[in-house]
C-alpha positions in Angstrom: 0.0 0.0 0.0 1.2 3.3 -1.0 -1.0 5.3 -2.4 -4.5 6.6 -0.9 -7.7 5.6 -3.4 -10.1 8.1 -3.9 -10.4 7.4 -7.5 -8.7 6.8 -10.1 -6.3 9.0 -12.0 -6.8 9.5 -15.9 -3.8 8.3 -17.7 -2.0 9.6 -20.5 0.6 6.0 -20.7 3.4 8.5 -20.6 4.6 7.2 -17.7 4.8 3.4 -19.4 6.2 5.2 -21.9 9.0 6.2 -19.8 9.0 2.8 -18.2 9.7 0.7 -21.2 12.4 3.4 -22.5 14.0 2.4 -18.6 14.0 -0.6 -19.6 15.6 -0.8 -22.4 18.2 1.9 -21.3 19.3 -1.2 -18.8 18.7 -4.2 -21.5 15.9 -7.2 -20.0 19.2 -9.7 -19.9 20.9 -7.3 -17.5 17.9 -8.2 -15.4 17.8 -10.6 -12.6 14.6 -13.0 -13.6 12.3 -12.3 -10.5 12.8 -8.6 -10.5 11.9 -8.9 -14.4 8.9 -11.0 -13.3 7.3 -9.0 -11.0 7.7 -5.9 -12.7 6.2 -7.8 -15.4 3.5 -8.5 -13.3 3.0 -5.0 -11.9 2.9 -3.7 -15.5 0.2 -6.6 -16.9 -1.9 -6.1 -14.0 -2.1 -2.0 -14.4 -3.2 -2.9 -17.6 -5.3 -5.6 -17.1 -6.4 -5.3 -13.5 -7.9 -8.1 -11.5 -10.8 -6.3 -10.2 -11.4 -2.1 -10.1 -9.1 -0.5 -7.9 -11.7 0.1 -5.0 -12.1 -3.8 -4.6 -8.2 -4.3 -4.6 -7.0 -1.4 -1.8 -6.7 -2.7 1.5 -8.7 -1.1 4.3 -10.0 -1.5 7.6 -13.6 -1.9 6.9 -13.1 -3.6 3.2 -10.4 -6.3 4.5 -11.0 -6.9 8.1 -14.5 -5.6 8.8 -15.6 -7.4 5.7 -13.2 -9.8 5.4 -12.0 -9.7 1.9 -8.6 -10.8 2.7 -7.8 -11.0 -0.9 -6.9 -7.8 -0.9 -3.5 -8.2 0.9 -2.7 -9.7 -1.7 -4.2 -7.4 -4.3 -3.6 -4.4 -3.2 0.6 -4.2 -3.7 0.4 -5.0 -7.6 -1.9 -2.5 -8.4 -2.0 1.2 -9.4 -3.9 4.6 -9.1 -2.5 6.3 -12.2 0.7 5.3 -15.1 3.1 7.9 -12.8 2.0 6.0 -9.5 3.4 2.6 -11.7 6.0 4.5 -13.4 8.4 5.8 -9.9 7.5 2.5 -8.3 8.8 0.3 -10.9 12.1 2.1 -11.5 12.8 1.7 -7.5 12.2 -2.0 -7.8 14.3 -2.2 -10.7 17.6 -0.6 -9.2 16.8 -2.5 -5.5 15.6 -5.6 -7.0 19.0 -5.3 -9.2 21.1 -4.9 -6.1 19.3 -7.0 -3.3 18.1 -10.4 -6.2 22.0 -10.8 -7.2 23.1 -10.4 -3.4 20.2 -12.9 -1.7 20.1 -15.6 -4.7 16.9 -15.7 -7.0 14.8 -18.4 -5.0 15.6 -16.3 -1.5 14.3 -12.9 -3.2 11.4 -14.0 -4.3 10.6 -15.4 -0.5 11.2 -12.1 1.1 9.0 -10.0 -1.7 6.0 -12.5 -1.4 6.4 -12.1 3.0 7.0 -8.3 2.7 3.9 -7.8 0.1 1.3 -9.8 2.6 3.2 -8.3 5.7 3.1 -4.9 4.8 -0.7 -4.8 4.5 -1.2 -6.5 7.3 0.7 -4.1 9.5 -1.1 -1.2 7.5 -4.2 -2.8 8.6 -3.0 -3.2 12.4 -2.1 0.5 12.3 -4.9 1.6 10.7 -6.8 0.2 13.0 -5.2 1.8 16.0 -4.7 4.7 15.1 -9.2 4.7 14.1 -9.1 3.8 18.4 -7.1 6.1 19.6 -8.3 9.2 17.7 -12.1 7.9 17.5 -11.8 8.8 14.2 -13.7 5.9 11.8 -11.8 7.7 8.7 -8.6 5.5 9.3 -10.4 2.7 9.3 -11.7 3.8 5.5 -8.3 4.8 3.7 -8.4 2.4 1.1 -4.6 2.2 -0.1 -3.0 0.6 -3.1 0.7 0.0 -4.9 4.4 -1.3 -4.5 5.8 1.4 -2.5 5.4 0.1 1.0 7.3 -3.1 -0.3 9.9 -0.7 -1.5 10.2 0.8 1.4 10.9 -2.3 3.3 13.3 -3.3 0.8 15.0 0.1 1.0 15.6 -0.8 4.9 17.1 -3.9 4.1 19.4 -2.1 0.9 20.6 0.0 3.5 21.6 -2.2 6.5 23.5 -4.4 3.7 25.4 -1.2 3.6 26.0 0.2 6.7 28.1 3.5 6.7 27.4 4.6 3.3 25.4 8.0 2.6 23.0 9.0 0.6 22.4 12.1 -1.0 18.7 13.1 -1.4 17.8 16.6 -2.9 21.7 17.3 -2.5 22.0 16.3 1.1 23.6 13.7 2.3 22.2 11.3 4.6 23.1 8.3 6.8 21.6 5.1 5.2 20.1 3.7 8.1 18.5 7.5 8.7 17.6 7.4 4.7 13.8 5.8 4.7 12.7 7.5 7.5 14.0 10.7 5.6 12.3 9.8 2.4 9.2 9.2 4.2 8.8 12.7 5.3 10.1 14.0 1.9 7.9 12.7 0.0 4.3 13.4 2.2 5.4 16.5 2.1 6.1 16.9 -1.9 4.2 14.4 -2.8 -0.1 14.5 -1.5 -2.1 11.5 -1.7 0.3 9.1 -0.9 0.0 6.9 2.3 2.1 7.8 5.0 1.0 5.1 7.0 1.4 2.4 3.5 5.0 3.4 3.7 5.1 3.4 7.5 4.4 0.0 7.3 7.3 -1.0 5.3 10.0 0.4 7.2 8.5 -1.2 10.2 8.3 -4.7 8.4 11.7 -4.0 6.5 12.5 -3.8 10.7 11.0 -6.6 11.5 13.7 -8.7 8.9 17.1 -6.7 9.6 16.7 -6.1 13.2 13.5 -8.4 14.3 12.7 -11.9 14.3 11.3 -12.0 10.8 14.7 -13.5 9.1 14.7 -16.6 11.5 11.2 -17.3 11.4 11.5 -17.1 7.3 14.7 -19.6 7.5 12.9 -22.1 10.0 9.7 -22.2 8.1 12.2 -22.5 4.7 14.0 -25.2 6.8 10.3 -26.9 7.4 9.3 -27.2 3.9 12.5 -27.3 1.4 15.6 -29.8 2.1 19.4 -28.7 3.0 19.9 -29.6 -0.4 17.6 -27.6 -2.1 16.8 -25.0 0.0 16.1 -21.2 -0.5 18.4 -20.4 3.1 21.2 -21.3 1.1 21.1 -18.5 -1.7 20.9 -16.3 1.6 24.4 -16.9 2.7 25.8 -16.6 -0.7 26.5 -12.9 -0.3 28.8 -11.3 -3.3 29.1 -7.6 -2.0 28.3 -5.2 -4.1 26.8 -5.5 -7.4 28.2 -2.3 -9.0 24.7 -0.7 -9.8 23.5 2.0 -7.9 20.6 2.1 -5.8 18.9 4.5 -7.6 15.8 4.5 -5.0 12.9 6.7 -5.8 14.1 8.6 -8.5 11.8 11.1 -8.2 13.9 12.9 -5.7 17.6 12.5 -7.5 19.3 9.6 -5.1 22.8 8.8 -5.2 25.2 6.7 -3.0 28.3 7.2 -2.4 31.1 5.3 -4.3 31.1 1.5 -3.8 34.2 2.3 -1.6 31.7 3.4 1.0 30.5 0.0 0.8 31.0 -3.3 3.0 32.2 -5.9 0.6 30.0 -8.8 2.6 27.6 -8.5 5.6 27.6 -11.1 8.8 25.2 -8.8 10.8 22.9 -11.8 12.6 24.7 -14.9 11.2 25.9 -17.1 13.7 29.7 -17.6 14.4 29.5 -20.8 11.8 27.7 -19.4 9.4 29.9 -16.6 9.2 32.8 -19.1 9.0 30.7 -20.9 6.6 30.3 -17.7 4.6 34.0 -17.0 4.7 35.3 -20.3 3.1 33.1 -20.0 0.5 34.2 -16.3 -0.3 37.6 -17.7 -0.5 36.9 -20.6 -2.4 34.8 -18.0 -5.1 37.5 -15.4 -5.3 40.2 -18.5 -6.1 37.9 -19.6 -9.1 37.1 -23.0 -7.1 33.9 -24.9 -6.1 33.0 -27.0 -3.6 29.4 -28.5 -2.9 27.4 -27.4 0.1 27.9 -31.0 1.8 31.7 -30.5 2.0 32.0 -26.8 3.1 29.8 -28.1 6.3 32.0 -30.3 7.0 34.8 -28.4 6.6 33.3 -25.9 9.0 32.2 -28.2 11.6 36.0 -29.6 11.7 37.0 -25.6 12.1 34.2 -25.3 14.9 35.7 -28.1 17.0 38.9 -27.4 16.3 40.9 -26.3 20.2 40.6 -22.7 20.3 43.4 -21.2 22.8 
């Protein structure tokens, strides 16, 4: 949710115009295949929508009251207006660009499907409170639609893989773990209409993963249904650094990181001491040109782990 419904917005298709020329600019092959797939799906569902936009925004009194759940998952892949698709799809790109290539294919797609159902939900839960505490039943009827409270949660977790670096937005630089909650401010106050509480929600849930419990509940449950062998946990750990493109955000205001210098080459933040280990052998082994299977770098690490320490 990210964008208030009171109608919708005529549209001129300049802004999938625009969309398709970003697009090519960067070449499809350049991108990673579930960023390409859900823009995909983004785009055909602007154009061929599900159902109108008032019975796909996600409310208080449509989704809970009512219980038309199927808006949660409605709701994130659908747009007011061609501009509302537009800046929303060109933020995916660049994070999906960064964060698909760093967390494996199989992995990203986890944590979009969790942050697009977790995002409404929290929307909902604050919605709701916030209807209680100011007795005001209004809260309870903003009917919101559109990506951007995923991106915002995916910003949170762009940033904390890069911890340090500093982002300039309107010409100012700003610390990245400051940098959503700056954007958020920037753009309700440039930008009426949008949902303040929609993005809200996806810095808390983008929370919830880097600093919360949500990363180990999403590895047990992977760890529940997929085997060591094939499971998504394991693209997780693969961590490459950097991939050279820049997180080009919201472009709407003009973002720019710093150099990759800025940048940690791997993150560890939350791993345990042998997964780090784990992570670190295969580092070495990739930067040597060599391969070794998931089976014997376990090993390898358990012999490290119970190896006499002085």
């Amino acid at each position: 949710a990210g964008f208030r419904m009171n109608r919708r917005s005529r549209s001129s298709h300049l802004g999938l115009l625009m969309l398709g020329s970003q697009l090519l600019q960067v070449g499809l092959d350049n991108i990673p295949p579930v960023t390409l797939a859900v823009l995909g799906l983004n785009v055909y569902l602007f154009l061929f929508p599900a159902a109108p936009l008032l019975r796909t925004c996600v409310s208080v009194q449509q989704t809970y009251w009512q219980g038309d759940w199927r808006r949660l998952l409605l709701a994130p892949f659908h747009h007011a207006d061609d501009w509302h698709l537009y800046f929303n799809m060109v933020s995916l790109l660049w994070k999906g660009m960064n964060l698909e290539r760093r967390l494996g294919p199989a992995w990203f797609l986890y944590v979009l499907s969790v942050f697009s159902v977790l995002t409404g939900a929290v929307y909902l839960l604050l919605e709701a409170l916030l209807t209680e505490l100011a007795d005001d039943q209004s809260y309870s009827q903003d009917c919101a639609v559109g990506f951007s409270g995923v991106l915002f949660a995916l910003k949170v977790l762009n940033n904390h893989f890069n911890p340090g670096s500093v982002i300039y937005m309107m010409g100012l630089p700003v610390a990245s773990r400051y940098a959503s909650w700056v954007e958020l401010i920037l753009i309700h106050l440039t930008a009426p209409g949008t949902s303040f509480v929609g993005h809200l929600s996806g810095i808390l849930v983008g929370l919830l993963y880097t600093s919360g419990p949500l990363n180990r509940i999403m590895r047990n449950c992977a760890d529940l249904f997929m085997s060591n062998e094939h499971g998504l946990h394991h693209n997780y750990y693969r961590s490459s650094g950097t991939s050279g493109y820049a997180d080009q955000s919201d472009v709407y205001f003009g973002y720019f990181p710093d150099p990759p210098s800025y940048h940690t080459a791997s993150y560890t933040g939350g791993l345990t001491e042998e997964e780090q280990l784990e992570a670190a052998i295969r580092n070495s082994l990739h930067d040597r040109g060599e391969a070794m299977t998931d089976e014997v770098v376990h090993v390898v690490t358990c012999l490290m782990m119970s190896a006499p320490r002085r």
